[in-house]
C-alpha positions as CSV (number, residue, x, y, z in Angstrom):
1,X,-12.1,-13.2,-4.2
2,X,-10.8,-16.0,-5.5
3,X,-9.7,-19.5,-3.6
4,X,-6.1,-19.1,-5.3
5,X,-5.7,-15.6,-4.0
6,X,-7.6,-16.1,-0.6
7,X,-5.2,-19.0,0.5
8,X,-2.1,-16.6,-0.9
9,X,-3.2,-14.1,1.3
10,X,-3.8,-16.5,4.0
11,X,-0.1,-18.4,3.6
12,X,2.2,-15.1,3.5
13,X,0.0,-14.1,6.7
14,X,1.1,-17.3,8.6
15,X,4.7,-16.8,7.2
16,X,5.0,-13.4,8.7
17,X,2.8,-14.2,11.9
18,X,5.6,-16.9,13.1
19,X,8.8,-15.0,11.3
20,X,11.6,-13.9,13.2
21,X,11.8,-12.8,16.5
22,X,8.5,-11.0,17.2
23,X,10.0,-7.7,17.9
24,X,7.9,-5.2,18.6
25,X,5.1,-4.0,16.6
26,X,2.4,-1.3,17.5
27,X,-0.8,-1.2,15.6
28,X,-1.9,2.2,14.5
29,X,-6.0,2.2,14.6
30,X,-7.4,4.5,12.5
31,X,-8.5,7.9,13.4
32,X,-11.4,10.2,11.3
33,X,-9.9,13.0,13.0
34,X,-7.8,13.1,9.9
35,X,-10.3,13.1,7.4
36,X,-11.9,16.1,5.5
37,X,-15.8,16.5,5.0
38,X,-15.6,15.0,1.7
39,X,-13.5,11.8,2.8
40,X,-15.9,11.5,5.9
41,X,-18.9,11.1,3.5
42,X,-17.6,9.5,0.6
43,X,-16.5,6.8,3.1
44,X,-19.4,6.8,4.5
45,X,-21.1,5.9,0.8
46,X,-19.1,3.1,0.5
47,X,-20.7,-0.3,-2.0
48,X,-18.4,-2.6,-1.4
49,X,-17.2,-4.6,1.7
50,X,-14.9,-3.0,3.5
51,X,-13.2,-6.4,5.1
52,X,-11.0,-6.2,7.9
53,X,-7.6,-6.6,7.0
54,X,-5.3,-9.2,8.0
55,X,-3.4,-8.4,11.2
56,X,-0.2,-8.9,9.9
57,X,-0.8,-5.7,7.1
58,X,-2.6,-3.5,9.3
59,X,-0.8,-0.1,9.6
60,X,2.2,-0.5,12.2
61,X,4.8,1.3,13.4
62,X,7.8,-1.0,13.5
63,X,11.4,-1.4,13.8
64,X,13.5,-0.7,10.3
65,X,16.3,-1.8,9.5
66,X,17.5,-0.9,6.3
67,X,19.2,3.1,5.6
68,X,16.7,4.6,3.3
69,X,16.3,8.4,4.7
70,X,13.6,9.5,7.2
71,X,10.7,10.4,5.1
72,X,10.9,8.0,2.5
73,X,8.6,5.4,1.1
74,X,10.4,1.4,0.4
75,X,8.0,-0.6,-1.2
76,X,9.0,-4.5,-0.6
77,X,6.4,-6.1,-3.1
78,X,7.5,-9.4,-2.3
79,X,6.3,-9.3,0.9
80,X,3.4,-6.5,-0.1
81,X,4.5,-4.2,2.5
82,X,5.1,-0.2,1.8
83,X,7.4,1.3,4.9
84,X,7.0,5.3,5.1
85,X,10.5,5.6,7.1
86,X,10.2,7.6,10.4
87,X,13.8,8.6,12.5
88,X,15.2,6.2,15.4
89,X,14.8,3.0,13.5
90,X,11.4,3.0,13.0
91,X,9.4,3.0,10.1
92,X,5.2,3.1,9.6
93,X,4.6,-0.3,7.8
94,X,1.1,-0.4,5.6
95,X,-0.3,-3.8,4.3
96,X,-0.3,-3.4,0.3
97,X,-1.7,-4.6,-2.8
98,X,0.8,-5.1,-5.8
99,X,1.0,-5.9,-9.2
100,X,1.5,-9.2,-10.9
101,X,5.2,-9.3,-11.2
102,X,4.7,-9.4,-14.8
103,X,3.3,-5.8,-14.5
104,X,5.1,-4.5,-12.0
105,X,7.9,-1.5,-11.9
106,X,10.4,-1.3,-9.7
107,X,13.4,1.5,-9.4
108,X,13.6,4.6,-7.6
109,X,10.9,7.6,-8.3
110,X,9.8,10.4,-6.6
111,X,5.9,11.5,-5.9
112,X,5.5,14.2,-8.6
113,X,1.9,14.7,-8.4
114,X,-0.9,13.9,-5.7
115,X,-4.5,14.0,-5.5
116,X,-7.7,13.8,-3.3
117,X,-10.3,11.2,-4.4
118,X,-9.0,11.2,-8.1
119,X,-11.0,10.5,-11.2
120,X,-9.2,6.9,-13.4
121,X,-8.4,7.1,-17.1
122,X,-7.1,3.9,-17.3
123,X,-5.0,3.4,-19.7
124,X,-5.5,1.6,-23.5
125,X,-4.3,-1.7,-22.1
126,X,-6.4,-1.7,-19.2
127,X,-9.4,-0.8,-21.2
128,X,-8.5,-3.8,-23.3
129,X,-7.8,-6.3,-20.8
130,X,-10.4,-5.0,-18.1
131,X,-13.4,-3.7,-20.5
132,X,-13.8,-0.5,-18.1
133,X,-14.5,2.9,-19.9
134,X,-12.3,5.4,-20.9
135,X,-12.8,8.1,-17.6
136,X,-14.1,6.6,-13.9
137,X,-15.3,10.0,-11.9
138,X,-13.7,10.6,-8.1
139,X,-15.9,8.7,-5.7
140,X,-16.7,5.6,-3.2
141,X,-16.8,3.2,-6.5
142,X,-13.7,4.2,-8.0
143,X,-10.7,2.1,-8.0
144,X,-8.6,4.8,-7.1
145,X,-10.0,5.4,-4.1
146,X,-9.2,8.3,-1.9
147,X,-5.8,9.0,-2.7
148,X,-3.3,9.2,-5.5
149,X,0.6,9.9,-5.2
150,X,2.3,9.8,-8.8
151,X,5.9,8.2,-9.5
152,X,8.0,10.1,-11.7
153,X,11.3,8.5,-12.7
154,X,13.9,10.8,-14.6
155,X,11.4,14.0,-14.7
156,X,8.7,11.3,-17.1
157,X,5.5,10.2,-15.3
158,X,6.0,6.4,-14.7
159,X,1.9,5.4,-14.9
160,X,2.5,3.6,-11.9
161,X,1.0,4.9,-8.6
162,X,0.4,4.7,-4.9
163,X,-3.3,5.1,-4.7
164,X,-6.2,3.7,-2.6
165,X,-9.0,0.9,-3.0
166,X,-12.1,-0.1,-3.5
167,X,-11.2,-3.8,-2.4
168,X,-9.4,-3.9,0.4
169,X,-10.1,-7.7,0.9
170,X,-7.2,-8.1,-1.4
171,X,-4.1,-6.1,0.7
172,X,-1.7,-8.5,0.8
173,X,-2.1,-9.8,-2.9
174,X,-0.7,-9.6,-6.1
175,X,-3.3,-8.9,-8.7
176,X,-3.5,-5.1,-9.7
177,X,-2.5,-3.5,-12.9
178,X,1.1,-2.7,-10.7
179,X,0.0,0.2,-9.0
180,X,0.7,-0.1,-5.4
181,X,-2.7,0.1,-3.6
182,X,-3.6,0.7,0.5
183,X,-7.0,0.8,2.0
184,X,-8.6,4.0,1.2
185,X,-7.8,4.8,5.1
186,X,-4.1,4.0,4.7
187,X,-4.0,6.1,1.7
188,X,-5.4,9.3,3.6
189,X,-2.3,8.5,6.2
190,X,0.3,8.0,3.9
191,X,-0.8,10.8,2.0
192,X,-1.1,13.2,4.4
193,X,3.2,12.3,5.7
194,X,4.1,13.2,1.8
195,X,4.9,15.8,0.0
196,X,6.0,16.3,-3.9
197,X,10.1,14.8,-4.2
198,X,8.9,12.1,-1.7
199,X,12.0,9.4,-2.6
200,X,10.3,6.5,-3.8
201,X,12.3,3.1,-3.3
202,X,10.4,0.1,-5.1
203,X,12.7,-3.2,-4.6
204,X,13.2,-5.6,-7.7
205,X,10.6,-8.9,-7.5
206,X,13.1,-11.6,-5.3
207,X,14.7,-8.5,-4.2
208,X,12.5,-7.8,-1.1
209,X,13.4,-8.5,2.3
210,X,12.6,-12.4,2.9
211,X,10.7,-12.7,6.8
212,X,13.3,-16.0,7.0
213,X,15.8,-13.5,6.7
214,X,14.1,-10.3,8.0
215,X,16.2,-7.1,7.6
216,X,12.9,-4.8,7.9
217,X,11.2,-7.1,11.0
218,X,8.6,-8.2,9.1
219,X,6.6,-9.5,12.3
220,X,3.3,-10.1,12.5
221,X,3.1,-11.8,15.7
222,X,3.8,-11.6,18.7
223,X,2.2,-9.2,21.8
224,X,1.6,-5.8,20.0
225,X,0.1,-2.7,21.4
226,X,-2.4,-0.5,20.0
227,X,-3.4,3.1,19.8
């Protein structure tokens, strides 16, 4: 990782760690009672580091604020936090990975397509820019990771996605291709609370909710519990 993104990561941390009120936040840990034999030992094949995220984008459940529908998924990429939005005010926040703002998409989609552990065929850019090949099989080493869920906007397949990772010492960057990535863990959760015609809200860049001026409580701090 690089010194420029590493102190990023570190700075919006700190932001969000003294932010607002410190309402109340409670950490999810994860659980492999949710995973299948095949996430179980591809997981358990894993290459690269899996580093601990950051407190503040650890899976959370957490006051919400704002009036997307229960069920839905608001992606603030300002702040690279995804919200799947539960009933009573509360929504499940996930530490994210996002594009550069130069490749990113934002508008309002729906998952039309979701896979377990899918294979990449990246796209002719990506093989340009990137120098990867053409096809990247399902697996521990893939980029993908462990899950894929598919934006479609206006029945037409976006080519952006919400996908796992195979660095998860970047979740709460800006440096993918913009598709909006979780650890490979956080993937399994999120997709396993979906379903095809999941409304997919992803805010404008400068359009996200500001932890100065938090309308999602966008703690990171303060005296949270965990499960």
């Amino acid at each position: 990782m690089s010194l420029k993104v590493k102190l990023g990561i570190m700075a919006a941390a700190a932001g969000l760690m003294l932010s607002g009120c410190m309402q109340s936040t409670t950490y999810e840990a994860t659980s492999a009672n949710a995973f299948k034999p095949r996430d179980k030992e591809y997981l358990a094949k894993i290459r690269y580091t899996n580093t601990p995220v950051a407190e503040p984008f650890r899976r959370a459940i957490v006051d919400y604020h704002r009036k997307e529908a229960p069920g839905s998924i608001v992606v603030d990429s300002d702040n690279h936090y995804l919200y799947y939005v539960l009933n009573d005010g509360k929504a499940i926040r996930y530490g994210i990975t996002v594009g550069e703002e130069a490749m990113a998409w934002s508008g309002i989609a729906k998952i039309g397509g979701m896979t377990e552990w899918p294979g990449w065929h990246p796209t002719k850019s990506e093989i340009e820019r990137l120098g990867v090949p053409t096809f990247v099989a399902p697996g521990p080493d893939n980029p993908m990771g462990s899950r894929a869920m598919y934006l479609f906007a206006n029945g037409k397949d976006t080519l952006f996605r919400l996908h796992g990772t195979n660095q998860p010492e970047y979740i709460g960057a800006s440096i993918s291709s913009g598709c909006i990535r979780l650890t490979n863990e956080d993937a399994i959760d999120l997709y396993n609370r979906v379903k095809i015609g999941t409304i997919v809200v992803v805010l404008e860049p400068h359009h996200g909710d500001s932890p100065f001026n938090s309308q999602m409580a966008l703690q990171g701090g303060g005296n949270p519990t965990f499960q």
